[in-house]
C-alpha positions as CSV (number, residue, x, y, z in Angstrom):
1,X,115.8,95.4,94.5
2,X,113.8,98.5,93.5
3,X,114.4,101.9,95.3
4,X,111.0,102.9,96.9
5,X,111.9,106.6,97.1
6,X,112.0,107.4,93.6
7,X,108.6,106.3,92.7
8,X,106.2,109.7,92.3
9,X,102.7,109.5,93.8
10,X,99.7,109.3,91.0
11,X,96.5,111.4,91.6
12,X,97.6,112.1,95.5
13,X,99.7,113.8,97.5
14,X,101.3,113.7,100.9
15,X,98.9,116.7,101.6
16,X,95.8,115.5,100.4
17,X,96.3,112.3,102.8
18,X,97.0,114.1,105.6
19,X,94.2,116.5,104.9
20,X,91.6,113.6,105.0
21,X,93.0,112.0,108.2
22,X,91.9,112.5,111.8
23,X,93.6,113.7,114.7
24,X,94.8,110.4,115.9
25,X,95.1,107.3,113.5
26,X,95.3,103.7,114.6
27,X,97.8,101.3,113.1
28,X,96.3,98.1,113.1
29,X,94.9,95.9,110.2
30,X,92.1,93.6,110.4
31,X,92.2,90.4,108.4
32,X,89.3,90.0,106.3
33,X,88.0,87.0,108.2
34,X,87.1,88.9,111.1
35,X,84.4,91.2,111.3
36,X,82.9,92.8,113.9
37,X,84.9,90.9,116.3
38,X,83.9,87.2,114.8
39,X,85.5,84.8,112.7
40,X,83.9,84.6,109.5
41,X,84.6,80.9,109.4
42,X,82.3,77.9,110.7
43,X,83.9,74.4,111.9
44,X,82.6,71.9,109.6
45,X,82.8,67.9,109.8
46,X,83.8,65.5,106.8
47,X,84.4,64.6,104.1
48,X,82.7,61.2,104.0
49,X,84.1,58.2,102.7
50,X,82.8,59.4,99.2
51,X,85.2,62.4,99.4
52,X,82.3,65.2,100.2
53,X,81.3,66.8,103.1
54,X,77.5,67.2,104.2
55,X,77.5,70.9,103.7
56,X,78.4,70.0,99.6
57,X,74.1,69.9,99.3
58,X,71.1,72.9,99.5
59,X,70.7,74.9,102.3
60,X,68.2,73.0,105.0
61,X,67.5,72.3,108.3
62,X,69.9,69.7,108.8
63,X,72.4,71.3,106.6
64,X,72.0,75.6,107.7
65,X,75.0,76.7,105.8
66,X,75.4,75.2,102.6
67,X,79.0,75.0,101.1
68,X,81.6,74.4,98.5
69,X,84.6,72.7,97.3
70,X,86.9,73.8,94.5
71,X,85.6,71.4,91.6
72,X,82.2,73.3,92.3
73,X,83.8,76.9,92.2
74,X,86.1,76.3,89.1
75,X,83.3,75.3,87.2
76,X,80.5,77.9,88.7
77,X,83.7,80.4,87.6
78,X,84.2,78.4,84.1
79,X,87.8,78.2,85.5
80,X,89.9,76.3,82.3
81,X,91.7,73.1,83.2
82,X,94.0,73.9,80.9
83,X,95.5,76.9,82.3
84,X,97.3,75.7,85.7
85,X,99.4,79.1,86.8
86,X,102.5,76.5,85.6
87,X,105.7,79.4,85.3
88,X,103.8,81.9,87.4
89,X,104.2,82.7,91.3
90,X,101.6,84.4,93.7
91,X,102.9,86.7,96.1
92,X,100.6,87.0,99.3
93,X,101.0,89.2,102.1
94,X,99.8,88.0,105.6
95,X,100.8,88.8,109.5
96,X,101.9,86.6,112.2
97,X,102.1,83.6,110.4
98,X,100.7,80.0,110.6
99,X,103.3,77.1,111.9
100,X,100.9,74.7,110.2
101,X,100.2,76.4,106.8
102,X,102.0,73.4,104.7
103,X,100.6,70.2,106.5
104,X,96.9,72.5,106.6
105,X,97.6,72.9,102.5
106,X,99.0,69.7,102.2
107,X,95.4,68.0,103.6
108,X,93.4,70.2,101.5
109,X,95.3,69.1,98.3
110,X,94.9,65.2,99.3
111,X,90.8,66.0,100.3
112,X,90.5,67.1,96.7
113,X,93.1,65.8,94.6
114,X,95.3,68.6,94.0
115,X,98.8,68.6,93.5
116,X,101.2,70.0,96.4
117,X,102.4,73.3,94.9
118,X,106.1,74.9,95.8
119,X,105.5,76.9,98.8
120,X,108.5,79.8,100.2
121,X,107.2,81.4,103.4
122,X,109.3,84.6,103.7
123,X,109.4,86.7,106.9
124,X,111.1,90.3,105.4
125,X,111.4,91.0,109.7
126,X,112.3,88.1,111.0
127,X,109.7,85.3,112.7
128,X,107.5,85.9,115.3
129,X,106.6,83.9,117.8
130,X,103.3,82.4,117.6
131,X,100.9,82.9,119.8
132,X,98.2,80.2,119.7
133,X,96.3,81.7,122.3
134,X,96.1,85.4,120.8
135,X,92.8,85.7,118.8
136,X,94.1,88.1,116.7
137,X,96.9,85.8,115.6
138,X,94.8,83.0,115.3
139,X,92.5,84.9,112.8
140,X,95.3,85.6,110.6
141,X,96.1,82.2,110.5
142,X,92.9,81.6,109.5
143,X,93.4,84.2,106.7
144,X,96.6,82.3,105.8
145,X,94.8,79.0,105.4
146,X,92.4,80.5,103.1
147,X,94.7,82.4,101.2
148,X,97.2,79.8,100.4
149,X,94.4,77.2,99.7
150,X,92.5,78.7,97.2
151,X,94.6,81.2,95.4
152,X,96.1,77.1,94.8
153,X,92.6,75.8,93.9
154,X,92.2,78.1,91.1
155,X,96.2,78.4,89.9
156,X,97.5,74.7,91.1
157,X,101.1,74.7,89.3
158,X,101.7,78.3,90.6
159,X,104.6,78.9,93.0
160,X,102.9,80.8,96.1
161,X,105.3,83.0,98.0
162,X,103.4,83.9,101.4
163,X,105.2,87.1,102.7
164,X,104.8,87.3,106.4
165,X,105.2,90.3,108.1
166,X,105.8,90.0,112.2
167,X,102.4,91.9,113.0
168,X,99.1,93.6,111.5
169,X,100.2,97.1,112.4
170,X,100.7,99.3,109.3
171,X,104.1,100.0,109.4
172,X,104.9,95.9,109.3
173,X,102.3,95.1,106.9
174,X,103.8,97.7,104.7
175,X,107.3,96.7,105.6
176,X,106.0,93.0,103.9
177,X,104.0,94.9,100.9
178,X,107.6,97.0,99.8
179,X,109.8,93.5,100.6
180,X,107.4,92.0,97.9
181,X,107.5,94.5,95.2
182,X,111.1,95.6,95.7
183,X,112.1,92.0,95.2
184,X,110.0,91.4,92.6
185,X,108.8,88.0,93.8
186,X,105.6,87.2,91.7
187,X,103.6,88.3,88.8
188,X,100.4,88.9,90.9
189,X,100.1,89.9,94.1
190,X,96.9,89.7,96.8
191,X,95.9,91.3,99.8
192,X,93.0,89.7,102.5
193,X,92.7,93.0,104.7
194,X,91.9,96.9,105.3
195,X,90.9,99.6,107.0
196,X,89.4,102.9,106.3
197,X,91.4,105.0,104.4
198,X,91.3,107.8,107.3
199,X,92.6,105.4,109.3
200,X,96.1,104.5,107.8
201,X,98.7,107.0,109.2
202,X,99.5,109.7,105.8
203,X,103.1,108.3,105.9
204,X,102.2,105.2,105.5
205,X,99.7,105.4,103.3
206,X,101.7,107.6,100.7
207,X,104.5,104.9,101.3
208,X,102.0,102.2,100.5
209,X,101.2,103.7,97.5
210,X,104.4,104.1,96.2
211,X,104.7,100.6,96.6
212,X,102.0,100.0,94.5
213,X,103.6,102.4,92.1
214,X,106.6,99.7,92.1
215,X,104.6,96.7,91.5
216,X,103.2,98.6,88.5
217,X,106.2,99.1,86.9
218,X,107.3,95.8,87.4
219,X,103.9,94.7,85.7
220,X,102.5,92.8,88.8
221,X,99.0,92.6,89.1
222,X,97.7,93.4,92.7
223,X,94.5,92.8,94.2
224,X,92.7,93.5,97.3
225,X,89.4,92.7,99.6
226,X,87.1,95.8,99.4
227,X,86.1,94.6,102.7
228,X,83.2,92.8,104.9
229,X,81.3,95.6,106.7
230,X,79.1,96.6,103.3
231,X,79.9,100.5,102.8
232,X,81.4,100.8,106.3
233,X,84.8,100.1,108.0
234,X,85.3,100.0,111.3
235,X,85.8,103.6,112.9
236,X,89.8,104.5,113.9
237,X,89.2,103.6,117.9
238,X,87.1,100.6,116.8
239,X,84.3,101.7,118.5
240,X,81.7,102.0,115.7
241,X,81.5,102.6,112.0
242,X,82.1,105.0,109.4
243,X,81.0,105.1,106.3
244,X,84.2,104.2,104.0
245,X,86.0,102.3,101.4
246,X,88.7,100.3,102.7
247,X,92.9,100.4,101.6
248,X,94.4,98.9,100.1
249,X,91.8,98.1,97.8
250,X,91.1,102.2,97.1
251,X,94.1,102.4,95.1
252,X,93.5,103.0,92.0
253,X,96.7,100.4,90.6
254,X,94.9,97.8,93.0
255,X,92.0,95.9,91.6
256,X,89.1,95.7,94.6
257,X,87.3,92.9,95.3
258,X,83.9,92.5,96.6
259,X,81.7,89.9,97.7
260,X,79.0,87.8,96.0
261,X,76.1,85.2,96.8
262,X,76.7,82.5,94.7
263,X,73.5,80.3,93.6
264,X,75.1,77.5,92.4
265,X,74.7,73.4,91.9
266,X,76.1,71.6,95.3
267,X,77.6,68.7,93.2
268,X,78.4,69.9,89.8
269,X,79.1,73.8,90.4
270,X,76.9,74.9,87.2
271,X,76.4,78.3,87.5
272,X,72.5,80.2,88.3
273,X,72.8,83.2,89.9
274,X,74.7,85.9,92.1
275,X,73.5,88.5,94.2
276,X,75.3,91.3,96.8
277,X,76.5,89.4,99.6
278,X,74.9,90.7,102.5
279,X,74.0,88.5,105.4
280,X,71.4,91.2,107.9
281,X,68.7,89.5,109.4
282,X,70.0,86.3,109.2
283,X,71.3,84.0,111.5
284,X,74.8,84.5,110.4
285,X,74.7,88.3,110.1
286,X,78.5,88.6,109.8
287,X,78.7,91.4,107.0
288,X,77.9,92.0,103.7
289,X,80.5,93.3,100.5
290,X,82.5,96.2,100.9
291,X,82.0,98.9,98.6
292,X,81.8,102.6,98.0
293,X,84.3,105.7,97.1
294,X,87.1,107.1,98.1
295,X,87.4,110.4,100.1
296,X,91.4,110.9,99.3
297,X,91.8,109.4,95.2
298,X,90.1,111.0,92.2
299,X,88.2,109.1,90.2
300,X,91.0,107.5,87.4
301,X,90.4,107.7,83.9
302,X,89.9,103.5,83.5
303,X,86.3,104.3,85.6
304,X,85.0,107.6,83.8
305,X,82.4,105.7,81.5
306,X,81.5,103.2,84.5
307,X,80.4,106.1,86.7
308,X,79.5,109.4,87.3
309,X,77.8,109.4,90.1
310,X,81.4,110.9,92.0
311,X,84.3,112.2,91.1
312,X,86.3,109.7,93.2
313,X,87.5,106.2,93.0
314,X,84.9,104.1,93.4
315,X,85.3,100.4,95.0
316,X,84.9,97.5,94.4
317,X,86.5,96.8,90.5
318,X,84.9,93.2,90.5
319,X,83.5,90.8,93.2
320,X,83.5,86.9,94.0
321,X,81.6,84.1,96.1
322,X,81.9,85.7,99.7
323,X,78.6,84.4,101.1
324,X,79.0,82.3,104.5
325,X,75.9,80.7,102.9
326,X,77.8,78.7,100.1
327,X,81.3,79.7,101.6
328,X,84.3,77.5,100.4
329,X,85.8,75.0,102.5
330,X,89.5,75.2,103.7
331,X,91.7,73.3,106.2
332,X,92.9,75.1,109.8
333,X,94.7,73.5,112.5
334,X,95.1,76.9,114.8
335,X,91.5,77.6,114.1
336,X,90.6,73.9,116.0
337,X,93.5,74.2,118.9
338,X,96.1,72.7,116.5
339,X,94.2,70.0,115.6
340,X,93.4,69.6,111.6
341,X,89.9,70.4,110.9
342,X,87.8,72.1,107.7
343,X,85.7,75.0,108.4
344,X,83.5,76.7,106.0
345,X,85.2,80.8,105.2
346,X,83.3,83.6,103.9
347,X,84.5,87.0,103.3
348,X,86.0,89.2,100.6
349,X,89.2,87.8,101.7
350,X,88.2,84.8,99.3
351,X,87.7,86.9,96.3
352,X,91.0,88.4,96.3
353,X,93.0,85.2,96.1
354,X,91.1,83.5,94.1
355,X,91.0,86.5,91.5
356,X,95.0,86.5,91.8
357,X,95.0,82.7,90.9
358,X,92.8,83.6,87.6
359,X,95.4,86.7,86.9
360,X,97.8,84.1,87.2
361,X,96.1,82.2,84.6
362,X,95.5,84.6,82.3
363,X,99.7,85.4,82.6
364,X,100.4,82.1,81.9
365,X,98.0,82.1,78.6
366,X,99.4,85.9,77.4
367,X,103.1,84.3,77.7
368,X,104.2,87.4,79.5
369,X,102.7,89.2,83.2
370,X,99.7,91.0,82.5
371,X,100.5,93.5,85.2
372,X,97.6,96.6,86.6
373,X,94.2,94.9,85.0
374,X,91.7,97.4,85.7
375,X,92.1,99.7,82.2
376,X,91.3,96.1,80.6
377,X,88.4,95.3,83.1
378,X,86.9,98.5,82.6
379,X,87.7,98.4,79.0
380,X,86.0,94.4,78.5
381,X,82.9,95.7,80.6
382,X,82.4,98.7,78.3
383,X,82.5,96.2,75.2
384,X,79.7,94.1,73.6
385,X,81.7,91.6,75.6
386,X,81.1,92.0,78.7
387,X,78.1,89.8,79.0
388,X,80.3,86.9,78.0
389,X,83.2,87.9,79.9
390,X,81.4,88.6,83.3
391,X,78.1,88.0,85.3
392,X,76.6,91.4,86.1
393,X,75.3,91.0,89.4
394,X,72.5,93.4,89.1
395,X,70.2,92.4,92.7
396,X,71.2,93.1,96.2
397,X,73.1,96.0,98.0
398,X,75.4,96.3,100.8
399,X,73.8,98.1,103.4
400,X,74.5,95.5,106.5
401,X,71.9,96.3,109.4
402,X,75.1,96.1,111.9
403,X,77.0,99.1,110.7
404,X,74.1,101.7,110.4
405,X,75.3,103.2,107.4
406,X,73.4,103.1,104.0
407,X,75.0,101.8,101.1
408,X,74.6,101.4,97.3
409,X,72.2,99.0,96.0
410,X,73.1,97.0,92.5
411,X,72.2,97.6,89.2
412,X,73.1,97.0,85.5
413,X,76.8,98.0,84.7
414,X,79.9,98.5,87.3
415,X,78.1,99.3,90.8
416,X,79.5,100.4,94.4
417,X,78.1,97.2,95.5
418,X,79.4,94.5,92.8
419,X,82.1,96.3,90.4
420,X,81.5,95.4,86.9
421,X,80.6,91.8,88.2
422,X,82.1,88.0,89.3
423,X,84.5,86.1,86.3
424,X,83.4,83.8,83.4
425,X,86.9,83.2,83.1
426,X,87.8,81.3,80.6
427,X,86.3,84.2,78.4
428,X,88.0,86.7,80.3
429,X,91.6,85.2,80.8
430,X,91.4,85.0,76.6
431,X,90.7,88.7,76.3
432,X,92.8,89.5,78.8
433,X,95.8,87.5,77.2
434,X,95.1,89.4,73.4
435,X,98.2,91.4,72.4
């Protein structure tokens, strides 16, 4: 185990946190499944005998919220089947927990033929209780569900270690966070929460950054949901919003993730389009990709030729399918009572696992971890490259009607909206992998 105290701070200080904070700071997380108070998850029915489900087809009338399965996202993604995350292991860090996270995975893997992966749920505090009737604990295990799933859809021969800690209150969350990195469980690491950074009490937040400071060293790579509000978080009391980027994904050793529309085939996955994800006016106006710049960390060398629009770190780094309209489907007994059932998830919280399964990937190609990607991101996106490597998602913007607060619209190039864009990933994992 790694001492956490040794680790210096980079580009902060204890001061400069405490200086951007308000009087008095709530401690609570929100998973990025729930936003504004609702699930951003839809019950779902199927599959049919021929192994689909009737959300698999264009969006309709009789079919409102179109949806995918993970033969249709590896291929819109150019995911290679070659590359299975065999020899690698994905550390994810969750709260609560979810007493039916293995028989929920195990379903998903016979629904569409994936192979049961090695599984270590590891509780760094101890295991709660559950509480099946707590909707707060029931939306983590909803979080879980899609975590576990499809960080395994895109990486199936990766080990998953789901780190648990016993509540979504900072200090436990980061309790789970230092448990990770200290023991060095996985080469890649992912994260399906925030908050604003104002928000997270200075203690905690420098602690959580020294954490990432650890997992650096160690050459893990760590991602992180930029969030599901558009440029807003929720404020500190909950009671409105507040224009903010969201930590974890702010650090700048974390790689953000924002959120996508993803035009795509129903049946065969090939690739069209992406635009922002942002869902006001609709009849699912859940929230739309988080995205924006930090108030409390500089902006690090790896963005200077992206933007210069701000001198400080600027959110997301790239972005994913995230759209409730063409969300991803994913087993969850607690989110039906217990009962098994599939339910459509949207969100940035689907980004950042799936991103950690391609990082996974692209570990297993380089024959050694990878660890913090976002020099080489930054540096592939500057390059003649970058076309290849990535979709530039260059419509859309993530100002969500809900929140009230303006945000960034996208355009050519890295954006506050979209980062430098969503994966072609067989192109990326091999430049990723060069020596």
């Amino acid at each position: 185990m790694i001492s956490l105290a040794a680790v210096p701070l980079a580009g902060i200080t204890a001061g400069s946190v405490a200086s951007a904070s308000t009087a008095r700071l709530t401690s609570k997380v929100t998973p990025a499944v729930r936003v504004n108070g609702k699930p951003l998850y839809k019950k779902t029915t199927g599959p049919a005998a021929s192994g689909t489900f009737s959300c698999q087809a264009p969006e309709s009338a009789t079919n409102p919220l179109p949806c995918y399965g993970p033969a249709q996202i590896r291929n819109a993604y150019d995911i290679p089947s070659r590359l299975t995350g065999a020899g690698q292991t994905i550390v994810i860090i969750d709260a609560f927990g979810d007493p039916t996270v293995s028989s929920d995975l195990a379903l998903f893997d016979s629904t569409f033929g994936l192979r049961n992966p090695k599984l270590n749920v590891i509780y760094p505090a101890g295991q709660p209780a559950f509480d099946p009737t707590n909707a707060d604990e029931v939306g983590w295990a909803g979080e879980i569900s899609l975590d576990v799933q499809w960080s395994h859809a895109i990486a199936p021969d990766a080990t998953i270690d789901l780190v648990i800690a016993k509540s979504d209150q900072d200090a436990d969350l980061l309790t789970a966070q230092q448990y990770a990195v200290g023991h060095n469980l996985g080469s890649v690491m992912s994260q399906s929460f925030g908050e604003a950074e104002t928000c997270m009490e200075p203690s905690v937040f420098t602690a959580q950054h020294q954490a990432f400071q650890v997992a650096y060293h160690e050459h893990m790579t760590v991602f992180a949901s930029a969030g599901d509000d558009g440029a807003a978080q929720p404020s500190c009391d909950g009671s409105s919003y507040i224009k903010s980027v969201g930590t974890p994904a702010s650090d700048p050793l974390v790689t953000g993730v924002g959120g996508t529309h993803l035009n795509a085939n129903f049946t065969t996955g090939a690739y069209e389009s992406e635009s922002v994800w942002n869902d006001s006016g609709t009849s699912e106006d859940i929230g739309a990709g988080g995205g924006g710049f930090s108030t409390i960390y500089p902006r690090p060398a790896f963005q200077n030729s992206a933007h210069t629009g701000s001198k400080f770190r600027g959110v997301p780094d790239v972005t994913y399918n995230a759209d409730i309209f063409g969300g991803v489907l994913a087993v969850c007994s607690e989110c039906n009572g217990g009962t098994p059932a599939f339910f459509i998830f949207a969100g940035t919280s689907s980004g950042s696992p799936q991103w950690s399964g391609i990082a996974a990937l692209a570990d297993q190609q380089a024959g050694h971890r990878l660890g913090d990607l976002n020099p080489s991101l930054y540096r592939i996106a500057a390059s003649p490259l970058a076309r290849a490597a990535f979709h530039d998602v260059t419509t859309g913007n993530n100002t969500w009607d809900v929140s009230g607060i303006t945000g960034y619209a996208a355009h050519r190039g890295w954006d506050p909206a979209s980062g430098v864009g969503s994966p072609n990933a067989a192109i990326l994992i091999g430049l990723l992998a060069l020596p």
